[in-house]
N, C-alpha and C positions, 0 to 999 in steps of 0.2 A: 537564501531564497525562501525560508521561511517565517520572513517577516512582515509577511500577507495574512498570513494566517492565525487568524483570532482564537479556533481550540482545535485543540489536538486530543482525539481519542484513540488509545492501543485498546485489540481486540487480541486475547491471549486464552488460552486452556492451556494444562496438563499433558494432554495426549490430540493424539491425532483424531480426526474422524467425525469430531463434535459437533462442526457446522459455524467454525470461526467465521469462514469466507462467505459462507449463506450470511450471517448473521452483518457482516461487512456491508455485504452489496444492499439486504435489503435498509439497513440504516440509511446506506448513502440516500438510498431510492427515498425513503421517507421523509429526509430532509430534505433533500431536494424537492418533494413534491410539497414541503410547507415550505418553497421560497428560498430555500438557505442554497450560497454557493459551496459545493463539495469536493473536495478529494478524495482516493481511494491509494494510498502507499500499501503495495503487495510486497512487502519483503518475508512471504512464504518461497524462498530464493527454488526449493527442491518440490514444491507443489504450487508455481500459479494458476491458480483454478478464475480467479477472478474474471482474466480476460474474456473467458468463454461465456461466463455468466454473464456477464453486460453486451453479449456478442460483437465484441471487437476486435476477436486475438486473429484476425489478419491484418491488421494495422501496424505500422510502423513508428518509433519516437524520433525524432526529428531535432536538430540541434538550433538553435537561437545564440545570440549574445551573451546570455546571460544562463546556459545551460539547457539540457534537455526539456523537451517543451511534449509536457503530457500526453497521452492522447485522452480525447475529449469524446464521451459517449452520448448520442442524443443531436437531433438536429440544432437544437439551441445551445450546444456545448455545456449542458446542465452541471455533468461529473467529469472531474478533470481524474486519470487513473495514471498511475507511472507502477509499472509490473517488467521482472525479467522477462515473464512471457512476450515482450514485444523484443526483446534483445537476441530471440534465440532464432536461428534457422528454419526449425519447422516447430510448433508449438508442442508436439509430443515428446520434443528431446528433454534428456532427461538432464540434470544439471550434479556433475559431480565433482566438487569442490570442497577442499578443506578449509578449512577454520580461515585463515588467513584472508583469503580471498571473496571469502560470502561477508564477511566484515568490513571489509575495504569499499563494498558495492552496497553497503547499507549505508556508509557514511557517503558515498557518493549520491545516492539517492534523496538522502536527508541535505547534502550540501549544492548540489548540482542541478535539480530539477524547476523548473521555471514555474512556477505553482499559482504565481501573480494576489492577487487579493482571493481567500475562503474565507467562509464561516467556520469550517468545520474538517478538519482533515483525517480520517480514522483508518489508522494503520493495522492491517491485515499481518500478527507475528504466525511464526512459524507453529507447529505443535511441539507440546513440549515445554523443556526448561534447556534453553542450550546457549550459546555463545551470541547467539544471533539476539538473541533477549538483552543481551548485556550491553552487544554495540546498537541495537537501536534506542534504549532508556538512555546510555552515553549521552550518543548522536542526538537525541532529542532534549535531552537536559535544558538544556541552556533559553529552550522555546516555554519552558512551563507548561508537560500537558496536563488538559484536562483531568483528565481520569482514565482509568482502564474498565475495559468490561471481559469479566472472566467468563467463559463458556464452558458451563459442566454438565454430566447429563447424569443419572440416578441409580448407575451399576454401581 
């Protein structure tokens, strides 16, 4: 399902707190507003913050043919976004899950999501260095991404 999609950037840091997921959204935004069609992949599985940022996290993901079918922020459908935060019951729950299972749901994410034709897909990783880094670089292999952009700050 992602073979619409012409590049793929991972946005990663160290530690928590940095402004991965700012630094995500406002990317999308900017590309978006030069034209480019965008995704937004939160597999921040234990903090999706993004949905709220694009204020859409009362929205639902919805199934197709051909896998889960984004949801899409902006009247013109500008940023297509796929986040647990539309998976969970109420958007505050909190997500606790071992290894096994946050791994299964990134490769479902990467394999399942209905994405259709982007420019530009930029993957929201978790903070940290943990397993979840391993199965999305996996899971993404095979697509060639772009590049990463590391988020650090000056302590």
């Amino acid at each position: 399902n992602l073979l619409g999609v012409r590049h793929i950037l991972l946005v990663l840091s160290g530690k928590g707190g940095v402004g991965k997921s700012t630094i995500c959204t406002e990317l999308a935004l900017a590309l978006w507003h030069g034209g480019h069609r965008v995704g937004i992949l939160d597999v921040d599985l234990c903090g999706p913050s993004i949905p709220r940022m694009l204020r859409v996290q009362d929205r639902a993901v919805h199934q197709c043919d051909s896998g889960w079918v984004p949801v899409f922020v902006g009247q013109d459908r500008g940023i297509a976004l796929m986040s647990i935060g539309f998976l969970l019951e109420r958007p505050d729950d909190a997500v606790v899950w071992r290894g096994p299972k946050k791994n299964a749901l990134i490769k479902q994410f990467v394999t399942d999501v209905a994405w259709g034709d982007l420019d530009f897909l930029i993957v929201d990783t978790p903070p940290g260095t943990s397993d979840e880094h391993i199965s999305t670089v996996e899971a993404l292999r095979h697509y060639k991404p772009l590049g990463a952009i590391l988020v650090t700050t000056p302590q």
